[in-house]
C-alpha positions in Angstrom: 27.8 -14.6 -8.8 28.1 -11.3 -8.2 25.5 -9.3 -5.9 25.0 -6.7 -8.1 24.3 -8.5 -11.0 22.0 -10.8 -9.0 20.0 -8.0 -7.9 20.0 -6.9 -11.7 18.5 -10.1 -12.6 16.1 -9.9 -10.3 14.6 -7.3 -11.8 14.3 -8.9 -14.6 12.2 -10.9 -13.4 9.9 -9.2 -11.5 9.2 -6.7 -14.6 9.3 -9.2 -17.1 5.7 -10.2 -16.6 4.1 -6.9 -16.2 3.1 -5.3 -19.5 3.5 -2.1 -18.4 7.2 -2.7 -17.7 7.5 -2.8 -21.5 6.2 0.4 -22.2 7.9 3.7 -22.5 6.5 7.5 -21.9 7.9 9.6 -24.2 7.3 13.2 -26.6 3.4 12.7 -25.7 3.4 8.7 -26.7 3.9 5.4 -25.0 6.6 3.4 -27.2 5.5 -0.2 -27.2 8.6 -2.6 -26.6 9.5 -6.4 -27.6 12.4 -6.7 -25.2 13.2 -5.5 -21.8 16.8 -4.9 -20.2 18.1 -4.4 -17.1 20.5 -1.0 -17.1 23.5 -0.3 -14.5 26.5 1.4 -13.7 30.0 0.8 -14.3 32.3 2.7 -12.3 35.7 3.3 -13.9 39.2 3.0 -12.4 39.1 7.2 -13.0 36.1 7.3 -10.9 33.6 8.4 -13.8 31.0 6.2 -14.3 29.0 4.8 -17.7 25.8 2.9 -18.5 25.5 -0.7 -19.1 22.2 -2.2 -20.8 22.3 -6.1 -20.1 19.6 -7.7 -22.0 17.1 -9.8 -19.6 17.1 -13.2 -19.7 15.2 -15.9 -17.8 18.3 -18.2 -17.7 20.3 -16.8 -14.8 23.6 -18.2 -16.3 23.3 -16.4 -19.2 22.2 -13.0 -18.1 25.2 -13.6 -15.7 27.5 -14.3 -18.8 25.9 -11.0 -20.4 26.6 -9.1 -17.4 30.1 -10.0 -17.6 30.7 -9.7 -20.6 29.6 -5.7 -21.0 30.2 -4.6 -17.8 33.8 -5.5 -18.6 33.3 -4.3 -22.0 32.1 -0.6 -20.6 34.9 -0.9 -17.7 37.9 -1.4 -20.7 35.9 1.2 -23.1 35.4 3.7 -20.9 32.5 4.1 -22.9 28.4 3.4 -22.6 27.1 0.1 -23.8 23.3 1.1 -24.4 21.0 -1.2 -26.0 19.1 1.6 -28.1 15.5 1.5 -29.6 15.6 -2.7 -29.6 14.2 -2.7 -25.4 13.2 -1.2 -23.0 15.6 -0.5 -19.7 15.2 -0.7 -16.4 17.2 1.7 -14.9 19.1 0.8 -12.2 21.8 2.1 -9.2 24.0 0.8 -6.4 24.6 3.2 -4.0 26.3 0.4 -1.6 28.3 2.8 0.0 25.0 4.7 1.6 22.8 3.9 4.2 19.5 4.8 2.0 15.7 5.2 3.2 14.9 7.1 -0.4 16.6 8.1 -3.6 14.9 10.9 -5.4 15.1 12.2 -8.9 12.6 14.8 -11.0 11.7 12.7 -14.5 11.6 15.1 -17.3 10.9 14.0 -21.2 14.6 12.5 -21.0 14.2 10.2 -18.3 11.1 8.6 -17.9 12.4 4.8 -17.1 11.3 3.2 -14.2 14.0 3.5 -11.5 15.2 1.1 -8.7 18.1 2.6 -6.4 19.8 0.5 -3.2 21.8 1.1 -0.3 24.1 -0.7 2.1 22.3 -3.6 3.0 21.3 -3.6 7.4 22.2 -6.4 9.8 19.9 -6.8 12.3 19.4 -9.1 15.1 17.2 -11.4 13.3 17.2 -10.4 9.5 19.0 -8.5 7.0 17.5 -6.2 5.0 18.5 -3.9 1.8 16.6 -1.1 1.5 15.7 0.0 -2.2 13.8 3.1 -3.8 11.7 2.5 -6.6 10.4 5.3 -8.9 8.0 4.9 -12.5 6.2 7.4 -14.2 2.3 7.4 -14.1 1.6 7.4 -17.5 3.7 4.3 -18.0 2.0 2.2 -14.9 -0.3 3.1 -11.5 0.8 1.7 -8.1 -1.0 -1.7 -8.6 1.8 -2.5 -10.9 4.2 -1.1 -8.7 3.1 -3.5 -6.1 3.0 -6.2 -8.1 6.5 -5.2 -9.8 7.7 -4.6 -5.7 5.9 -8.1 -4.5 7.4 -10.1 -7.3 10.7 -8.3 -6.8 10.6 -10.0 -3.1 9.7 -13.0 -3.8 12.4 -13.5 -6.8 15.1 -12.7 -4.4 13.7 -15.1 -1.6 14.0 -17.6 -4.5 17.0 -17.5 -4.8 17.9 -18.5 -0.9 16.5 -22.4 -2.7 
């Protein structure tokens, strides 16, 4: 399985508990969602890039298939595979080819997902780490929920070492 796609569903997990994760602040409202998705980028052979909603699910092997599936789908396209007003996305972005300590972005009315950016991942002597950035607007959830969201986030991907 790919990394990125493990990291993706991941995410999944860790927001698919948290109410607030399902929640969207937008034109003064927050839009109430069924369904939550995990969003990504598809680089192109060009270089250009598109976005990729993959539908959460709890079962690893099929998120995996979905993943497949439309990233492949957005890479032969050349176009965006978005889910639309069905769920709400977590947005997503690798940045694997920077060494990251922060990624930050200014949220206006046309992006108010929550965010979760990574880097190249560190050796060190003892333990490798992969630092992230994690960004969610204040109407949608408070840092508790962050936290939580962060926390189960950690322990998801220490699951998956079993």
């Amino acid at each position: 399985m790919k990394t990125n796609m493990l990291m993706c569903w991941c995410i999944g997990k860790a927001a698919s508990p948290i109410e607030e994760f399902y929640t969207l602040p937008a034109g003064g409202h927050l839009w109430l969602y069924d369904r939550l998705a995990v969003n990504t980028v598809v680089k192109i052979a060009n270089g250009s890039a598109h976005l990729c909603d993959i539908p959460y699910s709890e079962d690893i092997h099929q998120f995996n298939e979905n993943y497949l599936r439309l990233t492949r789908q957005v890479h032969d396209t050349n176009e965006d595979h978005l889910l639309g007003d069905e769920y709400m996305a977590v947005d997503t972005s690798t940045l694997a080819e920077c060494e990251i300590d922060g990624v930050a972005s200014v949220y206006s009315e046309l992006f108010t997902n929550p965010f979760l950016a990574w880097g190249k991942y560190r050796r060190g002597l003892f333990k490798t780490t992969l630092p992230i950035s994690f960004q969610f607007h204040h109407a949608q959830m408070d840092g508790f929920e962050a936290a939580r969201f962060l926390n189960g986030l950690q322990e998801t991907i220490n699951g998956l070492k079993t």
